[in-house]
DRENROVEX-726522 format. One record per residue (C-alpha): residue number from 1; x, y, z. Coordinates in steps of 0.05 Angstrom, whole numbers, plus 32768, in hexadecimal, padded with zeros to 4 digits. Layout:
# residues N
(rec NUM (X Y Z))
...
This chain:
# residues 150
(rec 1 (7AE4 7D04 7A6F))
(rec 2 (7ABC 7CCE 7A56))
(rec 3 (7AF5 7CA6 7A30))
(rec 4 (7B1F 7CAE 7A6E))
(rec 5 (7AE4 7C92 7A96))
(rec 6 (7AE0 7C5A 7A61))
(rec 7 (7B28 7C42 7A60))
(rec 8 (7B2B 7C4D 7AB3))
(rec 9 (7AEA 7C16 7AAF))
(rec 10 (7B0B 7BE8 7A76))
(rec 11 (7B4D 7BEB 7AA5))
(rec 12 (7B30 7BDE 7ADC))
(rec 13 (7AFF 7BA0 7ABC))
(rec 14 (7B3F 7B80 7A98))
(rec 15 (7B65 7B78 7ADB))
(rec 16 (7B31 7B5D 7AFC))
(rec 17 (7B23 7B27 7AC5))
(rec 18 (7B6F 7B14 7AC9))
(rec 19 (7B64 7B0E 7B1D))
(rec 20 (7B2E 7AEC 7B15))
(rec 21 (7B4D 7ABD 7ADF))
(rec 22 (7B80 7AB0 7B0C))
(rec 23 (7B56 7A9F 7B44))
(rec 24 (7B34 7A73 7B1B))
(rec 25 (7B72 7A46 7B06))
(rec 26 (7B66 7A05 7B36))
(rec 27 (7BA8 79F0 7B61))
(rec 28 (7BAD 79B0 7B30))
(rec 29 (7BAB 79D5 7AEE))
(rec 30 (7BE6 7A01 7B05))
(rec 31 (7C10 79C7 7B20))
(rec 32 (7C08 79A0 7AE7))
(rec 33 (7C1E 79DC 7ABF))
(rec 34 (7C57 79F2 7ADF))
(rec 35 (7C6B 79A0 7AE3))
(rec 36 (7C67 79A1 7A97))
(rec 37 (7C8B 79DF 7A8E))
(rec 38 (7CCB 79B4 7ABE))
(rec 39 (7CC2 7974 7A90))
(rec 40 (7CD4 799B 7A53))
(rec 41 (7CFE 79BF 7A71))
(rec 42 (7D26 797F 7A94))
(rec 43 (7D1B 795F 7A44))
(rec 44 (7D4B 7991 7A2B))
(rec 45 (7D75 798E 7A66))
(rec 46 (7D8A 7947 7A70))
(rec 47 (7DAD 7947 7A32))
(rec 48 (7DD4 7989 7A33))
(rec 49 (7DE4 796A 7A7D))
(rec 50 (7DFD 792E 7A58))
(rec 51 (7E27 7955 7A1A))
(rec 52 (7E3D 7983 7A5A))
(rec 53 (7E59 7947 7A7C))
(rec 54 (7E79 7923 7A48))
(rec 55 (7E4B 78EA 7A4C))
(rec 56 (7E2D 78F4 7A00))
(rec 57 (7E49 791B 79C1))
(rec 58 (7E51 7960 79C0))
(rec 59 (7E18 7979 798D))
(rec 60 (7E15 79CD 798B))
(rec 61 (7DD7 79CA 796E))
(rec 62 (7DB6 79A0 7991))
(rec 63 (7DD1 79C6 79CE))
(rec 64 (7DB7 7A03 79B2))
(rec 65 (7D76 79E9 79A6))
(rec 66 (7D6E 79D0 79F0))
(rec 67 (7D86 7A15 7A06))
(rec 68 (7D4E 7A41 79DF))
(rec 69 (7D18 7A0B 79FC))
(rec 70 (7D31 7A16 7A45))
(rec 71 (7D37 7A5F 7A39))
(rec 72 (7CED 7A61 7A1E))
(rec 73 (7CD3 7A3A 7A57))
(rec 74 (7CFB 7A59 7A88))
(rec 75 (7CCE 7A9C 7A78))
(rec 76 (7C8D 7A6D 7A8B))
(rec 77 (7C97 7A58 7AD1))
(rec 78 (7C89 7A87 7AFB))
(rec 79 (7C41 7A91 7AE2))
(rec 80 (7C39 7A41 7AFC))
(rec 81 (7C3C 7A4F 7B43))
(rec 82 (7BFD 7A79 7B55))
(rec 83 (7BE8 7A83 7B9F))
(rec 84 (7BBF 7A41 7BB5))
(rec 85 (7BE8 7A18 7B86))
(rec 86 (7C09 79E6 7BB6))
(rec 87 (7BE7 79A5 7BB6))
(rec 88 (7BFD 7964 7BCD))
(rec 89 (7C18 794A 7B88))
(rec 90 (7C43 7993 7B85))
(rec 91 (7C8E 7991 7B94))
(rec 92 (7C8A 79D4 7BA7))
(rec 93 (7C93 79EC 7BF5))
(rec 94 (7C68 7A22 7C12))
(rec 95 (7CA7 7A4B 7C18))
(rec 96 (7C99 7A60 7BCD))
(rec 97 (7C5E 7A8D 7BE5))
(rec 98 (7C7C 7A96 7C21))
(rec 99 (7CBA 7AB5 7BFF))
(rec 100 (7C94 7AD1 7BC1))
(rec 101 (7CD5 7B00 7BB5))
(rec 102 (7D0D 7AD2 7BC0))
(rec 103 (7CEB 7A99 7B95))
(rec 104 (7CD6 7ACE 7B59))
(rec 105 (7D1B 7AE8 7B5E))
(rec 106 (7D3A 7AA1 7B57))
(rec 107 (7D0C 7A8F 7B1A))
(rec 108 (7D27 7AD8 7AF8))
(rec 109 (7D6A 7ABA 7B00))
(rec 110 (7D5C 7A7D 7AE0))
(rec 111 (7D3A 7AA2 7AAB))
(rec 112 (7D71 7ACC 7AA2))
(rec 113 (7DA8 7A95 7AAC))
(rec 114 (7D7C 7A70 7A77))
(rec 115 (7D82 7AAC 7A47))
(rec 116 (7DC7 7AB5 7A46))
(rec 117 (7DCB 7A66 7A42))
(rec 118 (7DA5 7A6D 79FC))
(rec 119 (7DD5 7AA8 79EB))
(rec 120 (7E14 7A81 79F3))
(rec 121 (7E03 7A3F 79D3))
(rec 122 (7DE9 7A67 7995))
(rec 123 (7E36 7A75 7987))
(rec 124 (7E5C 7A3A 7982))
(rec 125 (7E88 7A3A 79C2))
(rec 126 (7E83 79F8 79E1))
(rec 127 (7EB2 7A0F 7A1F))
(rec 128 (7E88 7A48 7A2D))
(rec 129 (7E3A 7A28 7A20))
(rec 130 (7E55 79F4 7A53))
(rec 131 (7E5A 7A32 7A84))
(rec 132 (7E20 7A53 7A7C))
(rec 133 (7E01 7A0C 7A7F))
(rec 134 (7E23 79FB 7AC2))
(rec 135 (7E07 7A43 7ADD))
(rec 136 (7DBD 7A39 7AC4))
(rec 137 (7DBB 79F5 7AEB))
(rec 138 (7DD9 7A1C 7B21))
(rec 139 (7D99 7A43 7B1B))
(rec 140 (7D74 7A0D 7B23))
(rec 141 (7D91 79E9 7B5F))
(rec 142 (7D94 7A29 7B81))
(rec 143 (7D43 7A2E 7B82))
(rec 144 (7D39 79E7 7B8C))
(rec 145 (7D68 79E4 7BC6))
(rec 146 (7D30 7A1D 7BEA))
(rec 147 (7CF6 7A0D 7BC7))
(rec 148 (7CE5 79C7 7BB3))
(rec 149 (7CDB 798A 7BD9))
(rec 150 (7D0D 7950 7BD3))
């Protein structure tokens, strides 16, 4: 009874260190994060856009490389946007909080849209890492169109 009382207490004292943690994280801090995260994440992408659209040479690796980065990142986001996080220098809208669901649901797309991105350009097929590139910036636009500011 004792070791169950135990691990009940050390439960119950690690979630409230991670609340509190995250209560702690100032609006700023998190906005420059999640910022960061979409820099890297629009470093990769520019030039895939670019190979994508003819406008430089094709390079599969380089692709491919740009693909695991985006998928990696694309796991990180969603851990930027804590309640109290909107500040004046944020792009995001209210509606993210306001739509907690509908936003975390769009960033699982991504993610997902991102991981399948990585998948394809891992094998070779130029046709087909152009489509799974064309859907993961579908991804995108899709969140941006309800949740960022223009």
């Amino acid at each position: 009874m004792r070791a169950l009382v135990l691990f009940a207490t050390a439960v119950l004292g690690a979630s409230l260190g991670t609340t509190t943690l995250a209560a702690t994280v100032k609006p700023e801090t998190a906005v420059n994060y999640r910022q960061g995260i979409y820099h890297a994440i629009l470093w990769n992408f520019v030039p895939m856009a670019q190979m994508v659209r003819g406008m430089r040479p094709w390079n599969q690796a380089t692709f491919a490389q740009g693909a695991a980065r985006i998928e990696f990142y694309s796991q990180q986001l969603l851990g930027g946007f804590p309640p109290g996080s909107l500040t004046a220098r944020s792009e995001a809208k209210p509606a993210i909080w306001q739509h907690w669901a509908e936003f975390s649901a769009k960033m699982q797309n991504f993610e997902n849209a991102s991981a399948t991105l990585a998948v394809v350009a891992r094998s070779s097929d130029q046709a087909a890492s152009k489509a799974a590139f064309i859907k993961t910036a579908d991804t995108c636009k899709s969140c941006h169109d309800a949740f960022r500011k223009e």
